[in-house]
C-alpha positions in Angstrom: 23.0 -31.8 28.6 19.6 -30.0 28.9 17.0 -29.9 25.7 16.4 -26.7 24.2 13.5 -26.5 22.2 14.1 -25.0 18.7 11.7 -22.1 18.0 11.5 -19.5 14.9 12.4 -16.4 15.8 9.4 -13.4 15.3 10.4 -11.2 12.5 6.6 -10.2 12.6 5.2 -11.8 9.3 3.3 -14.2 10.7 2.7 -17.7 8.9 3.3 -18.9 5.6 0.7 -19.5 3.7 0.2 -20.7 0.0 -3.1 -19.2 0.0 -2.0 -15.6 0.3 0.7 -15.7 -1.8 -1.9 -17.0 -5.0 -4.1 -14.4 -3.8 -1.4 -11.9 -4.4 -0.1 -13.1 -7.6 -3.4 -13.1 -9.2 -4.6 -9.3 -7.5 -0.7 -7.7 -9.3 -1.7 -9.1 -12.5 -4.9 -8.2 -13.1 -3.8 -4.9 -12.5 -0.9 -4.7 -14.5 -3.9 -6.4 -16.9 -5.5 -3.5 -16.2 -2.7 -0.8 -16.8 -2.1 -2.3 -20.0 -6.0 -2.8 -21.4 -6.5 0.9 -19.9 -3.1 2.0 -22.4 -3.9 -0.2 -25.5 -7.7 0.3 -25.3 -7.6 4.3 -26.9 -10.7 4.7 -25.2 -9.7 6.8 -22.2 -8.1 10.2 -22.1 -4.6 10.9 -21.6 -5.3 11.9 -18.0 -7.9 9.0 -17.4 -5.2 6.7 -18.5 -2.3 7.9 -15.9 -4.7 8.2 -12.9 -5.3 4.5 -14.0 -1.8 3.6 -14.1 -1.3 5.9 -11.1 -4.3 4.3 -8.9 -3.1 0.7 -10.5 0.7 1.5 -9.2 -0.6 2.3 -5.6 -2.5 -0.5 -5.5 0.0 -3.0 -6.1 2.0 -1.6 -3.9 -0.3 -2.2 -1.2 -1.2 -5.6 -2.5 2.6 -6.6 -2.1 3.1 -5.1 1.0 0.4 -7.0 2.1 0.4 -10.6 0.4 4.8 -10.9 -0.2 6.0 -9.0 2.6 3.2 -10.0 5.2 3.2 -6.6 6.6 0.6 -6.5 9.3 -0.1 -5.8 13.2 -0.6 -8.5 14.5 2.3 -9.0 17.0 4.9 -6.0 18.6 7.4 -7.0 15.9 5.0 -6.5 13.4 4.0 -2.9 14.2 7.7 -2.3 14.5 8.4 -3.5 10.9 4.8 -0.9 10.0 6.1 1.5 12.0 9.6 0.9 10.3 8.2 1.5 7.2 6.2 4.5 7.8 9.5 6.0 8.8 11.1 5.1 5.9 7.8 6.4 3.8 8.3 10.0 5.5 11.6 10.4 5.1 11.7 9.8 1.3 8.9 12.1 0.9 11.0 14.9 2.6 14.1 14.4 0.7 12.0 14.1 -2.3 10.3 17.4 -1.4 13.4 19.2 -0.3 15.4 18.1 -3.4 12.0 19.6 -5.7 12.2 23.0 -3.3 16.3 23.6 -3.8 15.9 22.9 -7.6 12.8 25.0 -7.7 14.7 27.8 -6.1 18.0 27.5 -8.5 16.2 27.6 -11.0 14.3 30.6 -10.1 17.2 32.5 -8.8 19.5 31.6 -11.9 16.6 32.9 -14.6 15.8 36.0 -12.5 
């Protein structure tokens, strides 16, 4: 019998590392820290306050894409899983933008 060595197959994330993963816990709560001071403050505007949350949302987002998923380019598998998840970014945007135009236009043609 011949000796196979045992390797980890690349699903593109790269190493494991403790170091990220603190990184990323701490960065998602300060700013759900944030969304909440911004909200229980009173001292911003009703608009200031939802860009806040807004700009706080996205950045999270990123954050976990980032320090929990591992997304990055550093190997072909990797920029298969980015480019995976453009694809899958640009897709819900159309049907999320089609679905706004058709109820748009009901309700247009139904009160006209």
């Amino acid at each position: 019998m011949a000796h196979h060595e045992l390797h980890q197959p690349d699903f593109g994330t790269g190493q494991k590392k403790l170091g990220i993963y603190v990184i990323g816990v701490v960065a998602c709560t300060v700013l759900t820290l944030l969304s909440f001071w911004a909200v229980l403050s009173g001292i911003f505007e009703r608009m200031d306050i939802i860009f806040i949350i807004f700009a706080s949302a996205v950045l999270q987002f990123l954050v976990q894409l980032i320090c929990f998923l591992r997304v990055n380019t550093q190997t072909e598998q990797s920029r298969i899983n980015v480019m995976s998840l453009v694809f899958t970014g640009v897709i819900l945007v159309t049907i999320l933008a089609g679905s706004l135009w058709i109820m748009s236009n009901l309700n247009y043609y139904m009160m006209n």
